[in-house]
C-alpha positions in Angstrom: 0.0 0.0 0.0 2.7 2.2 0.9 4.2 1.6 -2.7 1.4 2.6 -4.3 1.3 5.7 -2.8 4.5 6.5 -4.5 7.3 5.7 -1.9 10.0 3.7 -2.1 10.4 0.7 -0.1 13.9 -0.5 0.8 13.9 -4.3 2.4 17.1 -6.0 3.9 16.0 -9.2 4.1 16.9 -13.0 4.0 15.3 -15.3 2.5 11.2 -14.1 2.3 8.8 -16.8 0.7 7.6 -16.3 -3.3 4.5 -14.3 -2.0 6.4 -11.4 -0.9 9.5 -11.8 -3.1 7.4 -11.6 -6.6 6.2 -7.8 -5.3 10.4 -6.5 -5.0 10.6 -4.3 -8.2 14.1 -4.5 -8.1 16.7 -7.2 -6.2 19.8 -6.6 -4.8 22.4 -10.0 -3.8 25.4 -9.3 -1.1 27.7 -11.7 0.3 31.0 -11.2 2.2 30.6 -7.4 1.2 30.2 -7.8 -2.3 27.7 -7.6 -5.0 26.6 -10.8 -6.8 23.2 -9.2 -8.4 21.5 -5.8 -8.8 19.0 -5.4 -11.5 15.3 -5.9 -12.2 13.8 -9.0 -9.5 11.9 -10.5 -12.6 15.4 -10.8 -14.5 17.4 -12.4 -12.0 16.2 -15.8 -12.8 17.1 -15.0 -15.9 20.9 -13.8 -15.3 21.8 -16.9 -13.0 20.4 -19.3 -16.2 22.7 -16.9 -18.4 25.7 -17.9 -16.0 24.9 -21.5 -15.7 22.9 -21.7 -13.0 19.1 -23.0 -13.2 16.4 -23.1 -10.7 14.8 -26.2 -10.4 11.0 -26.5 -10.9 8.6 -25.4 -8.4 11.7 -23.6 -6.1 11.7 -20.6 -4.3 13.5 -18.2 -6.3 14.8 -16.3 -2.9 15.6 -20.1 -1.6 17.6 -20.9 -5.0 19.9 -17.8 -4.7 20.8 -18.8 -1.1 21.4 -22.2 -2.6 23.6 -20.7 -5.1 25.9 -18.1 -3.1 26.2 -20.8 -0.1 27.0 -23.2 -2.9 24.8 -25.7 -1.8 22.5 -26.2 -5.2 22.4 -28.8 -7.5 24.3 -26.5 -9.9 27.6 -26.0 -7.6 27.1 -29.4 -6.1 29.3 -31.5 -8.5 32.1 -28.6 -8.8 32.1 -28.5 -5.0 32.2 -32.5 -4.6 35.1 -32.3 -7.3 37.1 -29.5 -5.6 36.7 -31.6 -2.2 39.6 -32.8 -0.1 40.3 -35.7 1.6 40.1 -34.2 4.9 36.7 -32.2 4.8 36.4 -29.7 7.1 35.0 -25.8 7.7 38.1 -24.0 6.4 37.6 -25.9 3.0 33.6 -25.3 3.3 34.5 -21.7 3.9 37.2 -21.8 0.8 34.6 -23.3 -1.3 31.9 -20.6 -0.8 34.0 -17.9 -0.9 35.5 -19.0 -4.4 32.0 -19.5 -5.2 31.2 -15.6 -4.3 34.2 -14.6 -6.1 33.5 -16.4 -9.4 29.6 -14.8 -9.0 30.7 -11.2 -8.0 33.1 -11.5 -11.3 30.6 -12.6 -13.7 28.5 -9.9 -12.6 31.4 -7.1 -13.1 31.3 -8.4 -16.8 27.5 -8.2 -17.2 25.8 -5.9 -18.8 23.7 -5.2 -15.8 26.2 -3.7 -14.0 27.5 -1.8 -16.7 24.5 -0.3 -16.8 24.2 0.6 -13.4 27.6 2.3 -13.5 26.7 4.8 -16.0 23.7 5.9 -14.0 25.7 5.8 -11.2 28.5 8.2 -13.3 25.6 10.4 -14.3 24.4 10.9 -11.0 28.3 11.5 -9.7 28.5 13.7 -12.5 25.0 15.7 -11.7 26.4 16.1 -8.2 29.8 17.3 -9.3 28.2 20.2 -11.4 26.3 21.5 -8.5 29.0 21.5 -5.9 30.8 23.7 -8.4 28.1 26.0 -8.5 27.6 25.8 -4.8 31.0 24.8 -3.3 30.2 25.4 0.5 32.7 26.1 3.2 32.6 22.6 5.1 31.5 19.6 3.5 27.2 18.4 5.5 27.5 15.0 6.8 24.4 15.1 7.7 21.3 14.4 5.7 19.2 16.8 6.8 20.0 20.4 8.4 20.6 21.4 11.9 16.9 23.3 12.0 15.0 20.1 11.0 17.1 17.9 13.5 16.0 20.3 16.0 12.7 20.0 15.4 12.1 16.4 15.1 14.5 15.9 18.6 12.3 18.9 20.5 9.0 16.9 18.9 10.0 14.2 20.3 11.2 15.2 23.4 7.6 16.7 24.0 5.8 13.4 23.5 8.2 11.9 25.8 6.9 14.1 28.5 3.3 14.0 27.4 3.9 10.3 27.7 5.3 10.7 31.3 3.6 13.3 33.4 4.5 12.2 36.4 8.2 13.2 36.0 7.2 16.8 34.4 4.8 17.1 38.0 7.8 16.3 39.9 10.4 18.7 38.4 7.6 21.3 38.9 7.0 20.4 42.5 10.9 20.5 43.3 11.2 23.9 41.6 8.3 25.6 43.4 9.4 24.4 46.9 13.3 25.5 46.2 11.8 28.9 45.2 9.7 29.4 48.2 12.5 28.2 50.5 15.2 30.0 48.4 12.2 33.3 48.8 12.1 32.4 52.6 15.9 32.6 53.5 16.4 35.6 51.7 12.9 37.1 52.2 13.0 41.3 53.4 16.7 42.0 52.8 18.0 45.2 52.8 19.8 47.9 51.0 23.5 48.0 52.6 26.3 46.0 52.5 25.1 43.0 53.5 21.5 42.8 51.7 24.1 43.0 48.3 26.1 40.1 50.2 22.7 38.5 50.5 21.8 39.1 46.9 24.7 37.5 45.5 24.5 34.5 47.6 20.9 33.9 46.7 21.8 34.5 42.9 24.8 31.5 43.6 22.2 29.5 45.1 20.2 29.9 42.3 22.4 29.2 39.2 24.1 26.3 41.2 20.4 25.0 41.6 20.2 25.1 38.1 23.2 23.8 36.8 22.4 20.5 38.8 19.0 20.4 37.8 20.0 20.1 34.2 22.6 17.2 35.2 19.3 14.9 34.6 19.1 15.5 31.4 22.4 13.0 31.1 19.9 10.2 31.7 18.8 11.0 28.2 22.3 10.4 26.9 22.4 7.1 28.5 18.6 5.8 27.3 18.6 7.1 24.2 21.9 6.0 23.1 21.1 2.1 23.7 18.2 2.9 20.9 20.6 5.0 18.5 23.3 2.1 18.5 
Protein backbone atom coordinates (compact mmCIF):
# COMPACT_ATOMS: atom_id res chain seq x y z
CA UNK A 1 0.00 0.00 0.00
CA UNK A 2 2.66 2.21 0.95
CA UNK A 3 4.20 1.58 -2.70
CA UNK A 4 1.38 2.60 -4.30
CA UNK A 5 1.28 5.69 -2.84
CA UNK A 6 4.49 6.48 -4.51
CA UNK A 7 7.29 5.74 -1.88
CA UNK A 8 10.04 3.67 -2.14
CA UNK A 9 10.44 0.70 -0.11
CA UNK A 10 13.87 -0.49 0.84
CA UNK A 11 13.86 -4.35 2.40
CA UNK A 12 17.13 -6.01 3.89
CA UNK A 13 16.02 -9.19 4.06
CA UNK A 14 16.86 -13.04 4.00
CA UNK A 15 15.33 -15.27 2.47
CA UNK A 16 11.24 -14.11 2.27
CA UNK A 17 8.82 -16.82 0.71
CA UNK A 18 7.61 -16.33 -3.28
CA UNK A 19 4.54 -14.33 -2.04
CA UNK A 20 6.41 -11.44 -0.87
CA UNK A 21 9.52 -11.79 -3.05
CA UNK A 22 7.35 -11.58 -6.59
CA UNK A 23 6.19 -7.76 -5.29
CA UNK A 24 10.41 -6.51 -5.02
CA UNK A 25 10.56 -4.28 -8.24
CA UNK A 26 14.12 -4.49 -8.06
CA UNK A 27 16.66 -7.17 -6.24
CA UNK A 28 19.84 -6.56 -4.78
CA UNK A 29 22.44 -9.96 -3.76
CA UNK A 30 25.42 -9.28 -1.06
CA UNK A 31 27.71 -11.70 0.32
CA UNK A 32 31.00 -11.25 2.19
CA UNK A 33 30.63 -7.39 1.22
CA UNK A 34 30.24 -7.85 -2.33
CA UNK A 35 27.70 -7.62 -4.96
CA UNK A 36 26.61 -10.78 -6.77
CA UNK A 37 23.22 -9.16 -8.44
CA UNK A 38 21.49 -5.77 -8.77
CA UNK A 39 18.98 -5.40 -11.53
CA UNK A 40 15.27 -5.90 -12.22
CA UNK A 41 13.84 -9.00 -9.51
CA UNK A 42 11.89 -10.53 -12.63
CA UNK A 43 15.35 -10.81 -14.51
CA UNK A 44 17.43 -12.42 -12.01
CA UNK A 45 16.22 -15.76 -12.85
CA UNK A 46 17.13 -15.04 -15.93
CA UNK A 47 20.89 -13.76 -15.34
CA UNK A 48 21.84 -16.89 -13.01
CA UNK A 49 20.44 -19.26 -16.17
CA UNK A 50 22.73 -16.86 -18.38
CA UNK A 51 25.68 -17.90 -16.00
CA UNK A 52 24.92 -21.53 -15.73
CA UNK A 53 22.87 -21.73 -13.01
CA UNK A 54 19.11 -23.03 -13.19
CA UNK A 55 16.44 -23.10 -10.67
CA UNK A 56 14.83 -26.17 -10.37
CA UNK A 57 10.96 -26.48 -10.92
CA UNK A 58 8.63 -25.38 -8.38
CA UNK A 59 11.66 -23.65 -6.13
CA UNK A 60 11.70 -20.63 -4.29
CA UNK A 61 13.49 -18.22 -6.29
CA UNK A 62 14.79 -16.34 -2.86
CA UNK A 63 15.63 -20.08 -1.55
CA UNK A 64 17.62 -20.92 -5.00
CA UNK A 65 19.89 -17.82 -4.68
CA UNK A 66 20.79 -18.77 -1.08
CA UNK A 67 21.35 -22.20 -2.62
CA UNK A 68 23.62 -20.73 -5.08
CA UNK A 69 25.92 -18.11 -3.09
CA UNK A 70 26.21 -20.83 -0.13
CA UNK A 71 27.02 -23.17 -2.92
CA UNK A 72 24.84 -25.66 -1.79
CA UNK A 73 22.46 -26.17 -5.16
CA UNK A 74 22.43 -28.75 -7.47
CA UNK A 75 24.26 -26.48 -9.86
CA UNK A 76 27.62 -26.04 -7.63
CA UNK A 77 27.05 -29.42 -6.06
CA UNK A 78 29.28 -31.46 -8.54
CA UNK A 79 32.15 -28.58 -8.81
CA UNK A 80 32.13 -28.52 -5.02
CA UNK A 81 32.16 -32.52 -4.57
CA UNK A 82 35.13 -32.30 -7.26
CA UNK A 83 37.14 -29.50 -5.58
CA UNK A 84 36.68 -31.59 -2.21
CA UNK A 85 39.62 -32.82 -0.14
CA UNK A 86 40.27 -35.74 1.57
CA UNK A 87 40.10 -34.22 4.94
CA UNK A 88 36.75 -32.18 4.82
CA UNK A 89 36.41 -29.73 7.13
CA UNK A 90 34.99 -25.84 7.75
CA UNK A 91 38.08 -24.04 6.44
CA UNK A 92 37.59 -25.88 3.04
CA UNK A 93 33.57 -25.34 3.29
CA UNK A 94 34.47 -21.73 3.88
CA UNK A 95 37.16 -21.79 0.81
CA UNK A 96 34.58 -23.33 -1.28
CA UNK A 97 31.92 -20.64 -0.84
CA UNK A 98 34.03 -17.87 -0.86
CA UNK A 99 35.51 -18.98 -4.43
CA UNK A 100 32.00 -19.49 -5.23
CA UNK A 101 31.23 -15.64 -4.28
CA UNK A 102 34.23 -14.62 -6.07
CA UNK A 103 33.49 -16.42 -9.43
CA UNK A 104 29.62 -14.75 -9.05
CA UNK A 105 30.65 -11.23 -8.01
CA UNK A 106 33.12 -11.45 -11.30
CA UNK A 107 30.62 -12.59 -13.73
CA UNK A 108 28.55 -9.87 -12.64
CA UNK A 109 31.44 -7.13 -13.07
CA UNK A 110 31.27 -8.44 -16.84
CA UNK A 111 27.54 -8.20 -17.18
CA UNK A 112 25.78 -5.86 -18.79
CA UNK A 113 23.68 -5.18 -15.82
CA UNK A 114 26.22 -3.71 -13.96
CA UNK A 115 27.51 -1.82 -16.68
CA UNK A 116 24.46 -0.32 -16.78
CA UNK A 117 24.23 0.56 -13.40
CA UNK A 118 27.56 2.29 -13.45
CA UNK A 119 26.73 4.78 -16.02
CA UNK A 120 23.70 5.85 -14.02
CA UNK A 121 25.75 5.79 -11.17
CA UNK A 122 28.55 8.19 -13.29
CA UNK A 123 25.61 10.42 -14.28
CA UNK A 124 24.38 10.94 -11.03
CA UNK A 125 28.34 11.51 -9.72
CA UNK A 126 28.48 13.65 -12.51
CA UNK A 127 24.97 15.74 -11.71
CA UNK A 128 26.36 16.09 -8.15
CA UNK A 129 29.76 17.30 -9.35
CA UNK A 130 28.20 20.18 -11.38
CA UNK A 131 26.33 21.49 -8.53
CA UNK A 132 28.98 21.50 -5.92
CA UNK A 133 30.83 23.75 -8.35
CA UNK A 134 28.07 25.97 -8.46
CA UNK A 135 27.60 25.78 -4.77
CA UNK A 136 30.97 24.82 -3.32
CA UNK A 137 30.15 25.43 0.51
CA UNK A 138 32.73 26.12 3.19
CA UNK A 139 32.60 22.56 5.08
CA UNK A 140 31.47 19.56 3.49
CA UNK A 141 27.20 18.37 5.49
CA UNK A 142 27.49 14.99 6.84
CA UNK A 143 24.44 15.13 7.72
CA UNK A 144 21.33 14.38 5.72
CA UNK A 145 19.16 16.75 6.84
CA UNK A 146 20.04 20.44 8.40
CA UNK A 147 20.58 21.42 11.85
CA UNK A 148 16.86 23.25 12.00
CA UNK A 149 15.04 20.06 11.01
CA UNK A 150 17.06 17.93 13.49
CA UNK A 151 16.03 20.34 15.95
CA UNK A 152 12.66 20.00 15.36
CA UNK A 153 12.09 16.40 15.14
CA UNK A 154 14.48 15.88 18.58
CA UNK A 155 12.32 18.90 20.48
CA UNK A 156 9.05 16.95 18.89
CA UNK A 157 10.03 14.16 20.31
CA UNK A 158 11.24 15.17 23.44
CA UNK A 159 7.58 16.72 23.97
CA UNK A 160 5.83 13.44 23.46
CA UNK A 161 8.19 11.91 25.82
CA UNK A 162 6.86 14.13 28.48
CA UNK A 163 3.29 14.04 27.42
CA UNK A 164 3.88 10.34 27.67
CA UNK A 165 5.31 10.69 31.27
CA UNK A 166 3.61 13.32 33.43
CA UNK A 167 4.53 12.17 36.45
CA UNK A 168 8.18 13.19 36.00
CA UNK A 169 7.22 16.78 34.44
CA UNK A 170 4.75 17.09 38.01
CA UNK A 171 7.84 16.26 39.90
CA UNK A 172 10.42 18.67 38.35
CA UNK A 173 7.56 21.33 38.87
CA UNK A 174 6.95 20.42 42.53
CA UNK A 175 10.88 20.48 43.26
CA UNK A 176 11.22 23.87 41.55
CA UNK A 177 8.33 25.57 43.36
CA UNK A 178 9.38 24.41 46.89
CA UNK A 179 13.29 25.49 46.24
CA UNK A 180 11.84 28.89 45.18
CA UNK A 181 9.73 29.39 48.23
CA UNK A 182 12.55 28.19 50.47
CA UNK A 183 15.24 29.97 48.39
CA UNK A 184 12.16 33.31 48.78
CA UNK A 185 12.10 32.42 52.56
CA UNK A 186 15.88 32.64 53.49
CA UNK A 187 16.39 35.61 51.65
CA UNK A 188 12.86 37.13 52.16
CA UNK A 189 13.02 41.27 53.40
CA UNK A 190 16.67 41.99 52.79
CA UNK A 191 17.98 45.20 52.78
CA UNK A 192 19.76 47.86 50.98
CA UNK A 193 23.50 47.99 52.60
CA UNK A 194 26.31 45.96 52.54
CA UNK A 195 25.11 42.96 53.55
CA UNK A 196 21.52 42.80 51.65
CA UNK A 197 24.10 42.98 48.30
CA UNK A 198 26.15 40.07 50.24
CA UNK A 199 22.74 38.48 50.54
CA UNK A 200 21.83 39.06 46.87
CA UNK A 201 24.72 37.54 45.50
CA UNK A 202 24.45 34.47 47.57
CA UNK A 203 20.95 33.93 46.74
CA UNK A 204 21.85 34.46 42.94
CA UNK A 205 24.79 31.50 43.61
CA UNK A 206 22.20 29.48 45.11
CA UNK A 207 20.19 29.94 42.26
CA UNK A 208 22.36 29.23 39.23
CA UNK A 209 24.06 26.32 41.24
CA UNK A 210 20.40 24.98 41.55
CA UNK A 211 20.18 25.12 38.09
CA UNK A 212 23.19 23.77 36.77
CA UNK A 213 22.45 20.46 38.84
CA UNK A 214 18.98 20.43 37.76
CA UNK A 215 20.03 20.07 34.18
CA UNK A 216 22.60 17.17 35.18
CA UNK A 217 19.27 14.93 34.60
CA UNK A 218 19.12 15.46 31.37
CA UNK A 219 22.40 12.99 31.09
CA UNK A 220 19.88 10.17 31.72
CA UNK A 221 18.75 11.04 28.23
CA UNK A 222 22.31 10.37 26.91
CA UNK A 223 22.39 7.14 28.48
CA UNK A 224 18.62 5.76 27.34
CA UNK A 225 18.57 7.10 24.22
CA UNK A 226 21.95 5.99 23.10
CA UNK A 227 21.13 2.05 23.65
CA UNK A 228 18.21 2.90 20.93
CA UNK A 229 20.64 4.96 18.47
CA UNK A 230 23.29 2.10 18.51
Amino acid sequence: RLSRRGRTIIFSIHQPRYSIFKLFDSLTLLASGKVLYHGPAKQALEYFSSIGYECEPFNNPADFFLDVINGDSTAVAASKEDHRPVDTGKVAEDNVNNSVVDVLHQKYLSSGLYQSTKEALRKVELGQGSKQRVFKQEHEITYANGFFTQLYWVSKRSLKNLIRNPQASVAQIAVTVILALVVGAIFFGVKLDRSGIQNRVGSLFFVTTNQCFSSVSAIELFIRDKKLFV
